[in-house]
C-alpha positions, 0 to 999 in steps of 0.5 A: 099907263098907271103913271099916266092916270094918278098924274094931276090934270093939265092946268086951265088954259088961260084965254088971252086976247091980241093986243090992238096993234097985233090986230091992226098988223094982222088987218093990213097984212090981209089988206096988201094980200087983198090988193096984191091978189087983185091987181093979178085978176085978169081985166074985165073983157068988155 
């Protein structure tokens, strides 16, 4: 415990940012999730 309070504090944590290609990758994942989930909704009852 006394080891634990005289130990220095964690170092600060660096913000980083996702690269545009990890964006668009991530966007069209969510796309072809978004098309997969629609093409297995029921069709519209007239």
């Amino acid at each position: 415990m006394l080891a634990e309070a005289i130990e220095p504090p964690p170092p600060e944590r660096r913000r980083t940012r996702p690269s545009r290609s990890a964006k668009r990758r991530r966007l069209e994942a969510k796309r072809r999730r978004s098309d997969v989930k629609k093409t297995r909704a029921r069709p519209p009852t007239d």
